[in-house]
Every structure is written in C-alpha cells, then in structure tokens.
VEXDREN-2710 file (C-alpha; in Angstrom, 1 decimal):
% VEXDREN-2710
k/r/px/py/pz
1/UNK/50.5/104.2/-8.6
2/UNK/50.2/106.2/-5.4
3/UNK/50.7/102.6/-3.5
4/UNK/54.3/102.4/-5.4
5/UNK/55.3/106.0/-5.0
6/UNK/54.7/105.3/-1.5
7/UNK/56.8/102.5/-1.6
8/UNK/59.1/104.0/-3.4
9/UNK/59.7/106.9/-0.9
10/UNK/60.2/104.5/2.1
11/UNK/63.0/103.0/0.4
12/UNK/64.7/105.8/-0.4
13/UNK/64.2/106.9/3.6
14/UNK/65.7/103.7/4.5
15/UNK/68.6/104.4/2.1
16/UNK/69.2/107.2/3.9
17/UNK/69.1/105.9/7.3
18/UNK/71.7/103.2/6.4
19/UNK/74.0/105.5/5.1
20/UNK/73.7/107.6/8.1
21/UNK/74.1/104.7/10.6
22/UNK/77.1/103.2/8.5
23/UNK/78.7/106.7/8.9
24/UNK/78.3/106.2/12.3
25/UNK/78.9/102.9/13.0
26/UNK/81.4/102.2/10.7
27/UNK/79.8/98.9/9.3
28/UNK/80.6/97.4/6.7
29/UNK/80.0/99.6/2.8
30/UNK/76.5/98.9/1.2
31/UNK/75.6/99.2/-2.1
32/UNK/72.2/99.7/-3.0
33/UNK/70.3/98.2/-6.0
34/UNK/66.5/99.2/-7.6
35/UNK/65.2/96.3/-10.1
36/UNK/62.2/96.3/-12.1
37/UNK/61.4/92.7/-13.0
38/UNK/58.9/92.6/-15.9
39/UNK/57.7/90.5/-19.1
40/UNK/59.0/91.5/-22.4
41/UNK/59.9/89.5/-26.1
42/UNK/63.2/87.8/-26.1
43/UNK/64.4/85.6/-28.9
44/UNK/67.4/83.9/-28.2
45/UNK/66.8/81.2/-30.0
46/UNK/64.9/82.9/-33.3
47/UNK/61.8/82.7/-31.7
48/UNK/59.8/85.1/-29.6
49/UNK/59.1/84.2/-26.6
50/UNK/58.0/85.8/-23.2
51/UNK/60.9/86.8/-21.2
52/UNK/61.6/87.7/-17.3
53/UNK/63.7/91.0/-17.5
54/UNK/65.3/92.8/-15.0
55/UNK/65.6/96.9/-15.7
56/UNK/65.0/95.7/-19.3
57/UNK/67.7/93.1/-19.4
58/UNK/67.7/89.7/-20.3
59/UNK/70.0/88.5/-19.0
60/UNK/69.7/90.8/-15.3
61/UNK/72.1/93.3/-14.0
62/UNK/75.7/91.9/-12.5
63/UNK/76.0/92.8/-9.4
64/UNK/80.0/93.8/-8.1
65/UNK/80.6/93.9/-4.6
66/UNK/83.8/92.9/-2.4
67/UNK/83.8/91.0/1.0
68/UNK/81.3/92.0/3.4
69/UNK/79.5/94.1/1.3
70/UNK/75.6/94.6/2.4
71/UNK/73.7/94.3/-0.8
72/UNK/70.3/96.3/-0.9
73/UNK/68.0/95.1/-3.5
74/UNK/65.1/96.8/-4.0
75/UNK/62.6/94.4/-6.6
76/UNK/59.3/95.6/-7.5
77/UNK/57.2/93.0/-9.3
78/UNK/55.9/94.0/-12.4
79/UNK/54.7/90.8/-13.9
80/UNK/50.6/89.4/-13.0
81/UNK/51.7/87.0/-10.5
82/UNK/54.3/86.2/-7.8
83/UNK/58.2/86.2/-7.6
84/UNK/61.1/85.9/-5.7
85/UNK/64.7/86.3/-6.7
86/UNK/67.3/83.5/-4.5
87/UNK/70.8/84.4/-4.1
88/UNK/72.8/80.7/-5.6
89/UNK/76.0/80.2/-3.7
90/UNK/75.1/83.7/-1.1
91/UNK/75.9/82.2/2.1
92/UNK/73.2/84.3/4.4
93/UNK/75.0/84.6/7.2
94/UNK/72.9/84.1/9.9
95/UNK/69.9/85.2/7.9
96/UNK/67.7/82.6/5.9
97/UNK/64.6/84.8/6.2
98/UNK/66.9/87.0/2.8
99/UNK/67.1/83.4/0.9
100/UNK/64.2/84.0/-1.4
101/UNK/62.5/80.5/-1.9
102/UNK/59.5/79.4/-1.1
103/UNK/60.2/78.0/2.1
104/UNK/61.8/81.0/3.3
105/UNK/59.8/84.1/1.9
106/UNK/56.6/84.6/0.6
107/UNK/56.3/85.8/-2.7
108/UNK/56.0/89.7/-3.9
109/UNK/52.7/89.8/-5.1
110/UNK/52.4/91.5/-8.5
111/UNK/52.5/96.0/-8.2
112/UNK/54.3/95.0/-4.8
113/UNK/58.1/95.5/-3.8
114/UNK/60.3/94.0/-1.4
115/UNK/63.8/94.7/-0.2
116/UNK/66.4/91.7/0.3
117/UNK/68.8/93.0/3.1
118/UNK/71.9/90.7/2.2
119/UNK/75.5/90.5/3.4
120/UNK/78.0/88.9/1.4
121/UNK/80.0/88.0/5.0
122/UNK/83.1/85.9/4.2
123/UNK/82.5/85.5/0.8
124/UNK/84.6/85.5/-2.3
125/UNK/83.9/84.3/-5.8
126/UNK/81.6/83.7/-8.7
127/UNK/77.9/83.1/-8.0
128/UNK/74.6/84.3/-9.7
129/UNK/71.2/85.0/-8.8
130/UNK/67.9/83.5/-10.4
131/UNK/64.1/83.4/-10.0
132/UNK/63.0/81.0/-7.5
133/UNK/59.3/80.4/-8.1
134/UNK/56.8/78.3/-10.4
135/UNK/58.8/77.7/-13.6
136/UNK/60.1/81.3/-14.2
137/UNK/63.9/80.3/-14.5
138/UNK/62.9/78.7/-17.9
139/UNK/62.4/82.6/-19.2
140/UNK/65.1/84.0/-18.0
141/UNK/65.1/86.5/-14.7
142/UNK/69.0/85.7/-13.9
143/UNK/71.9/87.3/-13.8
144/UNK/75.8/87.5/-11.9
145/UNK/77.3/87.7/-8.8
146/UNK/81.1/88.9/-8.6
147/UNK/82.5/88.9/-5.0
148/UNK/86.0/90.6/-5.0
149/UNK/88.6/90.0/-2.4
150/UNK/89.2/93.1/-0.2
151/UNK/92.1/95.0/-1.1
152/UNK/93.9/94.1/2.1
153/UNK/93.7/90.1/1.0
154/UNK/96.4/88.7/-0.7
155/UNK/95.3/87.2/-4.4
156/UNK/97.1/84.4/-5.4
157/UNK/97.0/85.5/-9.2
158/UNK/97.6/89.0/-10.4
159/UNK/94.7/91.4/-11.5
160/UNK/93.3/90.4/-15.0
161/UNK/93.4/92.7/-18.1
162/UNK/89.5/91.9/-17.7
163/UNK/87.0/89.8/-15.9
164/UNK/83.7/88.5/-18.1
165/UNK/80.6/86.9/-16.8
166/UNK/79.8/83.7/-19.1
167/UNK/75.7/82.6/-18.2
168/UNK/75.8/79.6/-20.1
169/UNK/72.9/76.7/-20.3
170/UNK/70.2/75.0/-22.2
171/UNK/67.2/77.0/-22.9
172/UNK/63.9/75.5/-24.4
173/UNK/61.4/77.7/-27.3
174/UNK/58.4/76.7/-25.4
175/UNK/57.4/79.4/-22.8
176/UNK/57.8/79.1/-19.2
177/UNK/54.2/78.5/-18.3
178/UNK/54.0/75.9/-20.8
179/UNK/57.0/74.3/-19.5
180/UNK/55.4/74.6/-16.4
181/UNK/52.2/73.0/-17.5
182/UNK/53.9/69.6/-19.0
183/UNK/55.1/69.1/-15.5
184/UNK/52.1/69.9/-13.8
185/UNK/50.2/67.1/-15.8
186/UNK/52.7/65.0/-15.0
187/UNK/54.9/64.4/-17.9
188/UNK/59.3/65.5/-17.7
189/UNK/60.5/68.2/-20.3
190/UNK/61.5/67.5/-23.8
191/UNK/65.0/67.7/-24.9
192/UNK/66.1/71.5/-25.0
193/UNK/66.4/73.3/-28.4
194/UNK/69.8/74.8/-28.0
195/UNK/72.1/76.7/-25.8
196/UNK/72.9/80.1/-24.9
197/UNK/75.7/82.2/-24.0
198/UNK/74.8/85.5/-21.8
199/UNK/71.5/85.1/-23.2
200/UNK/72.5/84.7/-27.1
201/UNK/72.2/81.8/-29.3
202/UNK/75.3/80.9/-31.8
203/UNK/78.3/83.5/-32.7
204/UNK/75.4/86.0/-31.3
205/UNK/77.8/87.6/-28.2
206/UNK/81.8/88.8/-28.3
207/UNK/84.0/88.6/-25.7
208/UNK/87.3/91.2/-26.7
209/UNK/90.6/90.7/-25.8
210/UNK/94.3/92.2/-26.1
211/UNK/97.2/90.1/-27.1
212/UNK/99.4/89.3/-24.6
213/UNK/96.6/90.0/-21.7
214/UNK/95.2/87.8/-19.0
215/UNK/91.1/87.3/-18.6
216/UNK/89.2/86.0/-16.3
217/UNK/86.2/84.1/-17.4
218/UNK/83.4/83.4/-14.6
219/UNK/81.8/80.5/-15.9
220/UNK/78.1/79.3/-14.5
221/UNK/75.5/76.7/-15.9
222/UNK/72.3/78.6/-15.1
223/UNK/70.4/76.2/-17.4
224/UNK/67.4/73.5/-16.6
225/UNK/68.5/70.4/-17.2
226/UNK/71.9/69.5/-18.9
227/UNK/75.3/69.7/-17.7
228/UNK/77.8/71.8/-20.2
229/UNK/81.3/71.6/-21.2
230/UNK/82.9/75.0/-21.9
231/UNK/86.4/75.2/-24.0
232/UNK/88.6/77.6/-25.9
233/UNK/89.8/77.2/-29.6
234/UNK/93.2/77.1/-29.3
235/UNK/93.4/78.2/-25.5
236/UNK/94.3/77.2/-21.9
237/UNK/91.6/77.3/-19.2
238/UNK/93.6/77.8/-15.9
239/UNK/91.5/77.2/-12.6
240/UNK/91.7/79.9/-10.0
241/UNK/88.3/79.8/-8.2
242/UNK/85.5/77.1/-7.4
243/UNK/82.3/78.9/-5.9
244/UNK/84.7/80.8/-3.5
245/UNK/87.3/78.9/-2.8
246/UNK/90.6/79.5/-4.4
247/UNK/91.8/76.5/-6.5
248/UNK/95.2/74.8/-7.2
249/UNK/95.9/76.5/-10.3
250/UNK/95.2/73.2/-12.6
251/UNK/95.5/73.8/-16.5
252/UNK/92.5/72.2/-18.8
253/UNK/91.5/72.3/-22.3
254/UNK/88.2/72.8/-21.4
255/UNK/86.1/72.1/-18.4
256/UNK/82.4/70.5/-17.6
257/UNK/79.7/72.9/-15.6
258/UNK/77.3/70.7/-13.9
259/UNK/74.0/72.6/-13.4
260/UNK/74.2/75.6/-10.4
261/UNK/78.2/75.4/-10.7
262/UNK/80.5/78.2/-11.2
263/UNK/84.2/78.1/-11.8
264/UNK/86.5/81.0/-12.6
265/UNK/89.4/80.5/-15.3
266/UNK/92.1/82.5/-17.0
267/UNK/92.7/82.6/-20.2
268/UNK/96.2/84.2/-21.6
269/UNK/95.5/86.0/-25.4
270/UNK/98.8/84.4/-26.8
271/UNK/97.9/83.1/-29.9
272/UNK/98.2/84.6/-33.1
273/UNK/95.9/87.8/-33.7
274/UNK/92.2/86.4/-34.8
275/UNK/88.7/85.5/-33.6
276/UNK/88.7/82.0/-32.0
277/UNK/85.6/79.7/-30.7
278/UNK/84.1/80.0/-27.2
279/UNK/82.6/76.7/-27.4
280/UNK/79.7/75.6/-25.0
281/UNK/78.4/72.0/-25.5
282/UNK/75.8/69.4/-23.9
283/UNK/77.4/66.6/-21.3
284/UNK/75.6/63.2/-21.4
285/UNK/73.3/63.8/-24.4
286/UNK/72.1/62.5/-27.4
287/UNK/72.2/64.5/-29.6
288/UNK/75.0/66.7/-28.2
289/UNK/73.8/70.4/-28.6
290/UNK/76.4/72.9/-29.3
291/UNK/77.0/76.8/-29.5
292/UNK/79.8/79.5/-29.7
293/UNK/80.4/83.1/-28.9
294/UNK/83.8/84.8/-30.4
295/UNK/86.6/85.6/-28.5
296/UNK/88.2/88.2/-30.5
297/UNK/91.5/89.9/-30.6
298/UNK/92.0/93.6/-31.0
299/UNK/94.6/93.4/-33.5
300/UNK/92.6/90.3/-35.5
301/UNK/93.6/89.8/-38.7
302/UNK/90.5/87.9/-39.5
303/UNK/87.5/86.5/-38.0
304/UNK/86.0/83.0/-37.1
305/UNK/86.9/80.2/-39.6
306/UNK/86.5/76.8/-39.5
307/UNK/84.6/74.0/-37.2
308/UNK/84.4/74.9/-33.5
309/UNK/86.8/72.5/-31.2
310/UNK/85.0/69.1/-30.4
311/UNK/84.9/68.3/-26.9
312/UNK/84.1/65.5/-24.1
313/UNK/80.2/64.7/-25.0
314/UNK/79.2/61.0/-23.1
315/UNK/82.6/60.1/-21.5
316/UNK/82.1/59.6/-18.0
317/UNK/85.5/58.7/-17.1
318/UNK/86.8/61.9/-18.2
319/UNK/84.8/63.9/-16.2
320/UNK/85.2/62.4/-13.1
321/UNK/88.4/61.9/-13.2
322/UNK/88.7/66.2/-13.9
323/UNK/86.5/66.5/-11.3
324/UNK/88.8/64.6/-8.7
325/UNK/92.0/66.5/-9.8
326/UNK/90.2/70.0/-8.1
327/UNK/92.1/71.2/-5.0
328/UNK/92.1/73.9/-2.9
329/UNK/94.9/76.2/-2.8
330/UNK/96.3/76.0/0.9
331/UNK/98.6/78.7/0.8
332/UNK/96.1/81.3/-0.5
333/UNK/94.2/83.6/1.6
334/UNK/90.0/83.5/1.3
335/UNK/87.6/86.4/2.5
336/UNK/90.2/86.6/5.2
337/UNK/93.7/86.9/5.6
338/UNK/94.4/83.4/7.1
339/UNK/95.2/80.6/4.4
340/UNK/92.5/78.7/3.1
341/UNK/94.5/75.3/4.8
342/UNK/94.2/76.6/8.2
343/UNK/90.7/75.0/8.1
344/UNK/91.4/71.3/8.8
345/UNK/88.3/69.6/7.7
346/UNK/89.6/66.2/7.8
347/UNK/90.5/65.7/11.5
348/UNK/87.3/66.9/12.6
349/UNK/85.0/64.0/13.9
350/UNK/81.5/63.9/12.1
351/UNK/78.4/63.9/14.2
352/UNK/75.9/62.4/11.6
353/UNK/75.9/60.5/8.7
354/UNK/73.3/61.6/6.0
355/UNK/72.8/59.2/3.4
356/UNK/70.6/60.8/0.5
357/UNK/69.5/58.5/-2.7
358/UNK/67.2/60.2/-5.3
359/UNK/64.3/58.5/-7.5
360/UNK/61.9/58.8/-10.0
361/UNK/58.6/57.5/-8.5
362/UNK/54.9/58.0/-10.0
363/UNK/52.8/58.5/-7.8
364/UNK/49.0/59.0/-8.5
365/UNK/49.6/58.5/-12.5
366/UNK/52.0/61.2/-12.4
367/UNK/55.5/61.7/-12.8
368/UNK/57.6/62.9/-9.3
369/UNK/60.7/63.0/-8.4
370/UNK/61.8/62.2/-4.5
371/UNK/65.2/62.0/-2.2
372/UNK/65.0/59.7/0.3
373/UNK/60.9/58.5/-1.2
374/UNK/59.6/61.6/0.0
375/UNK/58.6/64.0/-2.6
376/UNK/58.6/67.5/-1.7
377/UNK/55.0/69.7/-2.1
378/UNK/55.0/72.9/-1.2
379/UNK/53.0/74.3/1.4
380/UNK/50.7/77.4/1.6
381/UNK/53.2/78.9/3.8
382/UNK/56.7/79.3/3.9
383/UNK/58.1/77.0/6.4
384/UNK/60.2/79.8/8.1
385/UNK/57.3/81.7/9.0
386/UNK/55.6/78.7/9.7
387/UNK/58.5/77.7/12.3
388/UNK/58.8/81.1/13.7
389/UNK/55.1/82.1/14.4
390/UNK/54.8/78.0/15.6
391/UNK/52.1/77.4/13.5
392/UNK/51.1/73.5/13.2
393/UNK/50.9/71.5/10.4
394/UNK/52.5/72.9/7.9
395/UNK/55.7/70.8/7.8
396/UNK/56.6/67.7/9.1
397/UNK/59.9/67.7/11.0
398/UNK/62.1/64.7/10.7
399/UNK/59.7/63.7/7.6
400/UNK/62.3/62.7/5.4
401/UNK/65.2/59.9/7.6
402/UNK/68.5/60.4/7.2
403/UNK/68.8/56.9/5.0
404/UNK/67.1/55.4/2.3
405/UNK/63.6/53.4/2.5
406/UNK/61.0/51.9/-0.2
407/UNK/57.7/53.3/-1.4
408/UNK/57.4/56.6/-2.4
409/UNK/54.9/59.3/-1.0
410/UNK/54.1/63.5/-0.9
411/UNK/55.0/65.4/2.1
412/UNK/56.4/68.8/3.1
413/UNK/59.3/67.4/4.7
414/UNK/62.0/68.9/6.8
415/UNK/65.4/67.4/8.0
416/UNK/66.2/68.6/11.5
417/UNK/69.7/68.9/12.6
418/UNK/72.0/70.8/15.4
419/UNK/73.9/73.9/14.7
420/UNK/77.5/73.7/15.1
421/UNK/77.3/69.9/14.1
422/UNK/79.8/68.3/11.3
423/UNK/78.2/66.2/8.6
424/UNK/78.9/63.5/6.4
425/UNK/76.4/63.5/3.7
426/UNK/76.7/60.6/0.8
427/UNK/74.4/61.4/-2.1
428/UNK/73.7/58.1/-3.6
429/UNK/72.1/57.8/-7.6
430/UNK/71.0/54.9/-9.0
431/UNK/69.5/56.2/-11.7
432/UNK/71.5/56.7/-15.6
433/UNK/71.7/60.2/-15.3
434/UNK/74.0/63.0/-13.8
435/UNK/72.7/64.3/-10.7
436/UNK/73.3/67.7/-9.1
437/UNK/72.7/68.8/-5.8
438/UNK/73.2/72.2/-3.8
439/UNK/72.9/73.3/-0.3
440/UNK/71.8/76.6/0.4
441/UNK/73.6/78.4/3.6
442/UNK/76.2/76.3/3.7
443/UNK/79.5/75.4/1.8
444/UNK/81.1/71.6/2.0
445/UNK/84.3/69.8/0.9
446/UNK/83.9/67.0/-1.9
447/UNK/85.7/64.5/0.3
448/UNK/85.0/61.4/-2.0
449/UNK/82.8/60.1/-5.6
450/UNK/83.0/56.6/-7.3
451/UNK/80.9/54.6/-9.2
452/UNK/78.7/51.7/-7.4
453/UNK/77.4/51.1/-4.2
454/UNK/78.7/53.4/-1.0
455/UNK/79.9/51.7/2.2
456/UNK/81.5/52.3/5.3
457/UNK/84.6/51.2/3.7
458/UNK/84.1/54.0/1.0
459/UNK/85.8/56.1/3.5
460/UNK/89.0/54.9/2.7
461/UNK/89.3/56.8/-0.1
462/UNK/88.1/60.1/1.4
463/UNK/90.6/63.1/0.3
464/UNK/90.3/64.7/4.2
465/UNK/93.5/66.8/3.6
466/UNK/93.3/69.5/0.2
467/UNK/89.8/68.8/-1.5
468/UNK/88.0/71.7/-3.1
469/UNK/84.9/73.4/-0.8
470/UNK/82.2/74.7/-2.6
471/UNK/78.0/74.8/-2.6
472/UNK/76.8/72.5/-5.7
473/UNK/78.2/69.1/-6.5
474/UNK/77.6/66.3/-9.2
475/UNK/76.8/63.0/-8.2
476/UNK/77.6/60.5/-11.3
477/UNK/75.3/57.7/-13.1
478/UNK/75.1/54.8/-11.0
479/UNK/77.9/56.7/-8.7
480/UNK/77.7/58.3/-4.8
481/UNK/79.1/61.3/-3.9
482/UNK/80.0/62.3/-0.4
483/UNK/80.7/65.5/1.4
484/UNK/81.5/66.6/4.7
485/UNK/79.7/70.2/5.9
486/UNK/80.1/72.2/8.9
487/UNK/76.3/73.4/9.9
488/UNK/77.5/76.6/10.8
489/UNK/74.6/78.8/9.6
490/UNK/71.2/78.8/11.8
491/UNK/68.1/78.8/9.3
492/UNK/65.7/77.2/7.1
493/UNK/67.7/76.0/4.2
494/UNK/66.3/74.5/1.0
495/UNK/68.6/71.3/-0.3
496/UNK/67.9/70.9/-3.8
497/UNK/68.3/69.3/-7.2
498/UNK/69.6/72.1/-9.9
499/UNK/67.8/69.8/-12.5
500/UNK/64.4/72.7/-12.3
501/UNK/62.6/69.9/-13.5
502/UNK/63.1/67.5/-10.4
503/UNK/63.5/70.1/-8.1
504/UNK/59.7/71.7/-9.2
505/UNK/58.3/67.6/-9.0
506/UNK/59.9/67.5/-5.8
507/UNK/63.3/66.3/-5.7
508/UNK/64.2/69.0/-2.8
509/UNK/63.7/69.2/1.4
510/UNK/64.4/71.9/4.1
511/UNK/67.1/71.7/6.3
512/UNK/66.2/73.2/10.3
513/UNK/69.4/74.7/11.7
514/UNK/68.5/74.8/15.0
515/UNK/70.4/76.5/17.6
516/UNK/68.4/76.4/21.4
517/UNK/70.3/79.6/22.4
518/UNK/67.4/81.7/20.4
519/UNK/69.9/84.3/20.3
520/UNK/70.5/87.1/17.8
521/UNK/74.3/86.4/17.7
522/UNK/72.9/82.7/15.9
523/UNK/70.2/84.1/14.0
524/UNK/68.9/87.7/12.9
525/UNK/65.7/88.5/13.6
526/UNK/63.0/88.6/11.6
527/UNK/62.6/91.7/8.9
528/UNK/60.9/94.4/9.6
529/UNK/59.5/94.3/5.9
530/UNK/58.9/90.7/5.8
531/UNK/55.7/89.7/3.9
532/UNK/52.8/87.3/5.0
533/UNK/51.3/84.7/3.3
534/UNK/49.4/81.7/4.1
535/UNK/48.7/80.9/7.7
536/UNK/51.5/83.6/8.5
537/UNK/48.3/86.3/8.1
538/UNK/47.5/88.4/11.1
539/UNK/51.0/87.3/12.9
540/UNK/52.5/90.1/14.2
541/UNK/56.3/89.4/14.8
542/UNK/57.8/91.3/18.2
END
C-alpha cells in the first residue's frame, strides 16, 4: 500500500509539473486520466463470468479529447498478473515506446502503475482502446476514443443533436483464460455465443433520440473473430468519418464492421415517434448470430414490435462492392485546415512493394497461424527495448521477406524498412475466410481489392485519385487487397491480424522504422518511466 501511495503522489507531482510547463510553454491542452483496471462478474450474456474493468466499468471509460490533445493515463494494475492497454487507430507520433503491446512495452506487473504519455497529433475521428496482452480482450478491458476537430477546423456536417459510442462484437461465455488455454494447446476457438452492444446482450442498452434531430453513431467492432453488419429499422446510415478521415457523405441501409474498424454515421430521427431496432449481426457465418439495442424516441408512442430488419449475412459481393464505393471527402478539412485532397497519394512513386499472404500452418501438432510462413512468438523482451539497448538475439531483422515462400516455421520476426519511404503493400488470402489486418503508427489509402490472384497488372485498377485512408482493412476470401502507406512515423510498429485468435498464434510481425538521423525531431526519447523486462534489466537509458 505504501508502494502505491508512493506512486500515487509522483503522479500527481508530475501533473502538476505539466500544468505548469503548459502554462508556460503554451503546448498543446492535456487532459489527465487515473484508471483502475481490476477483475469483477460481468454477465453479458446470462452468465457470470470474470471480467476486465476499468474504474468499475465494463465496458471502460470514453475518453473525449480534440486535436492535439496530450492524453495522460495513469493505469494501475489490479489484477494477479500483467497488462497493457494499446491505443487502436492512435497514431503515436513519433513515439512507439506509448503503443502498449508487447513488442513495445513491458507489461505493468500486478500492484504496479504506469503512465502512457500520448498525443493525439493530427488526429481526428473514432478509435478505441483495448488490452493488449495474453487473451484478456476476450473479458473485456476496452472502451472509446472520440477525437473532435478543433474549433478553428471547418466540419463538413453540422454539430449533431448527440454523438453515441456503439462497442459492438462477438463475445464467447467461456472465460478469457480458458479461451486462452484452447489456443495454447493448439486447437482455434469455437463459434461465439452471441453478440453485444456496449457490453449488453439483446434489447439490454438504449440509445434516446429527439424527432427531428441528427446523431452520430461511432461504430467499432471490438470483437475476436467475426466481422458485423450494423443497420437501423427503418433508418439511413449517412457516412461522415472512416478512422479519421472524413468520408464522401454516401447513404446506406446498413453497413459491415470488419474486426478493428470504426466508422462514424448519422442518423436523422424522422420517422414516426416509436422504439425502432439497432440491429447488429454476424458477416460470413453459419449460423448468423444476431442482437439489438433500442433506439427510442422521446415522444414514442410505443415500444419495439415486430422482427428486427434482416440484413447482408454470407454475400460477398455486397460487401465488397460497399466497401469500394468509400471515398474521401476532398474538399473537407482534417486535423488541419488544408483539405483532405491536398494530399496526392496517387502521383507519388512507391519505393517497395510488400506482398503479404497469410496461412494456417501446424507446426509441431499444433495449430499456428503465419504471414509470409513465419509465425510470430513472442520474445522475453520487448523488441523496442531490445533495439534501443542493442541487445542480440532477441529478434531477427529482415526475418520475415517482403513476398511469399513455402514451409512454415516460429520466429520473432521483424520487417525493416526506411523512414520517409512510400509503400505498396498487397495483402494476399487464400484461405475461405475474411481477413483483417491493421497497421499500428501509420494510416494508408485502400488503393485496390478483387477476388483471385494479384499481379502487376492489378495496378490498373488502383483508385490513386479519392480512395478512403484509414488504419484497418479487410482483405476478402480468396481476394488481395492493396494499399499504399507513407512510413512517416519512426518506431517499432506491430502489423497485425484483428482476428485475436490468429494474431495470439502468430499471425502478426514488427515493423522497424528506421530513420539514421537518431534525432529527437524523428523519434522521442525514451520515457523516463519506462519499465524493464527481460534482458532490458539493469539497462540504464541516458
């Protein structure tokens, strides 16, 4: 106890000094945040289960901030082993050492804290946050990012009557640890028992509304292993916002989530006064699981009635075809005040092609997943530290090619690459099921995806003029997908399957940022607070 209260008083020294050299300096605001992450019953589903809370919430706190915003987070880890909280979607700006996976940060040990220093630098949009380590997402631990324009940036919508937070995804009765355990032995999850809604199963959460009013609905699959299709009874979904980026404002009747996405939508209350259906549903799956939340009308004159709308459930077609009909809004300002088509992606010449095809290899009796046949284990220290202290051994740089080969074996593998370079990555699947693949650090534009083989000749198709920018695509059944992505951000940066199952049997690598300037204006320094773990003990940084 006297450990914590010690802890506790340095922070709240450090908040002080902040404020005092923001005063100062006139940096940037900061908004501070102190989280208790803990175990406690949950039972979305009917059945008790061990959950991750933060402050006693299941799921965590939102956090609000507006462009530029430094974002103190103070977690103290009150469960019996490790954690780490990563930032989805947070670009880190110079500053992978605040990313919060495993091959960035060592975990806080149980009765410990540590402080995340983050900016939100150039950043607008819907994101959330999420626990990082072993197979804790599966119990919850995760909770929403808002990132509001600053009041000097043009919006190209006006101000909604309200803005919700919708933490949608599949959830599974069996606790995280024995989740955890079935992949550890080797075998994939079963098929989820249901869905939730902001941590609610079926009709269990309200969203209200005023006729007449505009809402905007921030919509992210934080789930494990199904994409979701999320629809309105009787109302329009209008696209604003695609993980920052501002959207051509599209209408849809409903729209799919791949897992890690976010979207923003608005939704005008102009029907007639009653509760209608907020229908989430499985994409891809047989069955197809299904639940609802109300969206209910001040005035109603009644409440839900009827069957929930149907929706797409195996159609391929469909969702590709929604998925190449997002653009970016040109005309409309980002984080800053010049329009988001200023930024001409397509006439920029690439400097590397990537090609990245994903499998399903077993490997020693056991089932793995692998990118490029190297299937990612994770060392006993983070490969940050490991790069910065120049221990050996603990990665292998350029373990993992930038095209496909045969066979299939374990490494700790690491991609390097040149900061300031332009990439064309292709993510090929073979496999029959959807894929879904994020980039941490970095945003990228969605220049192309068909079904089949990709080629050289694939480029003909590229969209190099108004596609949509954003930090976690899809790539189809027997289908590539390619981007192209400025490497703009110096750091170790975790590129990753949002299926958790894959990712935890290995279905991930690091990307090495590397700029040969070693200067602070590429890279912050390392924390004063950072913890060691591993072969990082009895370093001393500078």
């Amino acid at each position: 106890m006297g450990e914590q209260r010690l802890e506790a008083s340095s922070f709240l020294v450090s908040v002080l000094l902040f404020v005092l050299l923001q005063l100062v300096n006139g940096e940037d605001p900061y908004r501070f945040f102190t989280w208790n992450v803990s175990y406690g019953d949950i039972y979305p589903l009917g059945v008790k289960q061990q959950g991750i809370l933060i402050n006693g919430q299941f799921p965590g706190p939102l956090i609000e901030s507006v462009t530029n915003d430094n974002l103190v987070v103070n977690v103290f880890n009150s469960l019996d082993e490790p954690f780490l909280l990563s930032w989805n979607g947070i670009m880190q700006r110079r500053n992978s050492w605040q990313d919060g996976v495993f091959g960035t940060n060592c975990p806080i040990p149980p009765g410990r804290n540590f402080t995340y220093n983050l900016q939100v630098k150039d950043q607008i949009g819907s994101f959330f946050y999420f626990p990082s380590l072993a197979f804790h997402k599966a119990a919850g631990g995760y909770g929403g990012i808002k990132i509001a324009s600053r009041s000097v940036i043009p919006v190209p919508f006006p101000p909604p009557a309200g803005d919700y937070t919708v933490l949608a995804g599949d959830w599974f009765k069996q606790n995280h640890t024995d989740l955890k355990a079935i992949l550890d032995d080797g075998h994939d999850l079963p098929f989820p028992d249901g869905l939730l809604i902001n941590g609610r199963g079926s009709n269990a959460f309200t969203f209200n509304v005023e006729q007449g009013k505009t809402y905007r609905f921030r919509v992210s699959n934080v789930g494990l292993t199904t994409s979701i299709n999320f629809r309105i009874q009787g109302h329009k979904l209008v696209l604003v916002e695609v993980e920052g980026t501002h959207s051509l404002q599209n209408t849809y009747d409903s729209i799919d989530v791949h897992l890690g996405q976010s979207y923003s939508v608005l939704v005008t209350a102009d029907q007639p006064p009653k509760d209608y259906y907020i229908v989430v549903s499985t994409r891809f799956t047989s069955p197809v699981l299904t639940t609802t939340s109300a969206l209910h009308y001040s005035n109603s004159a009644g409440g839900l009635d009827g069957t929930p709308p149907g929706g797409p459930t195996t159609q391929i077609d469909w969702s590709i075809n929604q998925a190449r009909s997002l653009r970016r809004n040109l005309t409309a300002s980002g984080p800053r005040p010049n329009p988001q088509g200023s930024y001409h992606y397509g006439m920029i010449n690439t400097t590397r092609t990537i090609r990245l095809v994903n499998s399903a290899p077993v490997i020693d009796g056991k089932q793995r997943y692998a990118v490029n046949s190297v299937s990612f284990i994770t060392p006993d220290t983070p490969l940050k530290l490991a790069d910065y202290f120049k221990i050996s051994g603990v990665y292998s740089l350029g373990g993992i090619q930038d095209y496909p080969s045969g066979g299939a074996n374990l490494k700790t593998a690491v991609m390097p690459a040149d900061f300031r370079g332009f990439v064309e990555v292709v993510f090929e699947n073979p496999e029959d099921t959807v894929q879904s693949w994020h980039v941490d650090g970095h945003h990228f534009f969605v220049v192309g995806m068909d079904g089949g083989q990709w080629s050289a000749a694939s480029r003909i198709g590229y969209n190099l003029r108004d596609t949509i920018s954003r930090v976690t695509v899809q790539v189809y059944p027997k289908s590539w997908t390619a981007i192209y992505m400025p490497l703009d951000n110096v750091g170790m940066w975790n590129v990753r399957s949002e299926n958790w199952a894959r990712q935890y049997l290995g279905q991930q690598f690091y990307l090495r940022v590397y700029s040969p300037a070693n200067s602070w204006r590429d890279e912050a320094p390392i924390p004063n607070n950072v913890i060691l773990c591993g072969q990082a003990v009895g370093h001393h940084q500078p």
